[in-house]
C-alpha positions as CSV (number, residue, x, y, z in Angstrom):
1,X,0.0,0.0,0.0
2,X,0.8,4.1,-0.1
3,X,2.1,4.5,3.3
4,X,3.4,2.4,6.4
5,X,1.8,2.0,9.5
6,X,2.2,4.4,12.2
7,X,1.2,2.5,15.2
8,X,2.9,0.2,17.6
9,X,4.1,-2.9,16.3
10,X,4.1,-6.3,17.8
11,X,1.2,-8.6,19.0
12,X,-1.5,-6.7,21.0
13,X,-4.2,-8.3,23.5
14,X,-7.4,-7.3,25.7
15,X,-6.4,-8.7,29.6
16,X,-10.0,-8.9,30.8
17,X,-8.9,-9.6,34.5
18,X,-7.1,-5.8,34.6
19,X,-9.1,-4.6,31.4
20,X,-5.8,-3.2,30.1
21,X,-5.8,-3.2,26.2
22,X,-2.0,-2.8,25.3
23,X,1.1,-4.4,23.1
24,X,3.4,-7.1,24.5
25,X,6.8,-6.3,24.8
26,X,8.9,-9.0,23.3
27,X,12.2,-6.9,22.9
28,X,14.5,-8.3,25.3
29,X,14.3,-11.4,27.4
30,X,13.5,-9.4,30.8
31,X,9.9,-7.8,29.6
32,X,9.3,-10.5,27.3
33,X,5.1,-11.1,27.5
34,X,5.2,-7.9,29.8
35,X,2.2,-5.9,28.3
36,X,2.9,-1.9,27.5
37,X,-0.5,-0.6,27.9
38,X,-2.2,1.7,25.6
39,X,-5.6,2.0,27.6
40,X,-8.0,0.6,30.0
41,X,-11.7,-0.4,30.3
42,X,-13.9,2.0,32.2
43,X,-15.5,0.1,35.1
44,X,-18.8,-0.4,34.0
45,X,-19.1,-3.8,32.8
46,X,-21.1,-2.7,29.6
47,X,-20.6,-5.1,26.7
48,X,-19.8,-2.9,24.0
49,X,-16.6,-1.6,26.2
50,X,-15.1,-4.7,26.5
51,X,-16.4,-5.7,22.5
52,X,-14.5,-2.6,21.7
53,X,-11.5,-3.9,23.6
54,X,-11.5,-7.1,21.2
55,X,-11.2,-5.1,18.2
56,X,-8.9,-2.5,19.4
57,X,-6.5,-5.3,20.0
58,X,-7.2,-6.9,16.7
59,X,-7.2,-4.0,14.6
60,X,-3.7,-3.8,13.9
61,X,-3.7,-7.8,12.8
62,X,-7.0,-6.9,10.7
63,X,-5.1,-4.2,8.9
64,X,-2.2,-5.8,8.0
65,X,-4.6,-8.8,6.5
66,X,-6.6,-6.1,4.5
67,X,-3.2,-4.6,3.6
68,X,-2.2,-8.0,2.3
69,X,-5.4,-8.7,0.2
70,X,-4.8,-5.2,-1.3
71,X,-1.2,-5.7,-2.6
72,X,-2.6,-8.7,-4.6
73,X,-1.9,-8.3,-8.4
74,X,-5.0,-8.9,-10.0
75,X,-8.2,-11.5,-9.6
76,X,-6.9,-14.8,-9.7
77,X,-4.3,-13.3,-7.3
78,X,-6.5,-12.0,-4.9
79,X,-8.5,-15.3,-5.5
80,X,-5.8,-17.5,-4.5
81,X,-4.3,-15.3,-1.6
82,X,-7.8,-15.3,-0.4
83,X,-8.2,-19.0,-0.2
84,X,-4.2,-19.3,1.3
85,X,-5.4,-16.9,3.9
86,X,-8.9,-18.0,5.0
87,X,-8.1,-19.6,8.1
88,X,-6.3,-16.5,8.8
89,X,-9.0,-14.3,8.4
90,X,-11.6,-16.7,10.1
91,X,-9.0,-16.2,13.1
92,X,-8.7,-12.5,13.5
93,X,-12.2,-11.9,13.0
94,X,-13.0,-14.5,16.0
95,X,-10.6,-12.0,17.9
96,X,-12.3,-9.0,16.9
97,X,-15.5,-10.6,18.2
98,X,-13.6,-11.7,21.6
99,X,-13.8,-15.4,20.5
């Protein structure tokens, strides 16, 4: 695509026990799985916060999939990328939804 991504890299999760949305550090061996957080849960426990929560975290995994399926040549490209990728997808839309 046109431009790169500006936001943090690396894999991101929703903890629902702290209801911290954030990345996890993996850059040395000391913070490794230590979560840098980028936001927390108001506490209400209203369903669309912590819905919202799931995709936040996913987001970043969603774009680079829609990036991906962009940057396909042409039809039969995006045809066969599509079916390489299915499972993929099926995945990161189950962690949109919190699955």
């Amino acid at each position: 695509m046109n431009s790169e991504a500006k936001w943090t890299q690396g894999p991101w999760k929703y903890n629902a026990k702290t209801r911290e949305i954030g990345v996890v550090d993996t850059s040395d061996t000391q913070s490794y799985g230590m979560m840098l957080v980028v936001a927390y849960i108001d506490e209400y426990d209203h369903p669309e916060y912590t819905a919202n929560a799931h995709l936040i975290a996913a987001s970043p995994e969603l774009y680079e999939a829609l990036d991906m399926l962009m940057d396909a040549s042409g039809p039969g490209d995006l045809a066969q990328l599509m079916a390489e990728e299915r499972e993929n997808i099926i995945e990161l839309l189950a962690k949109a939804r919190g699955e």
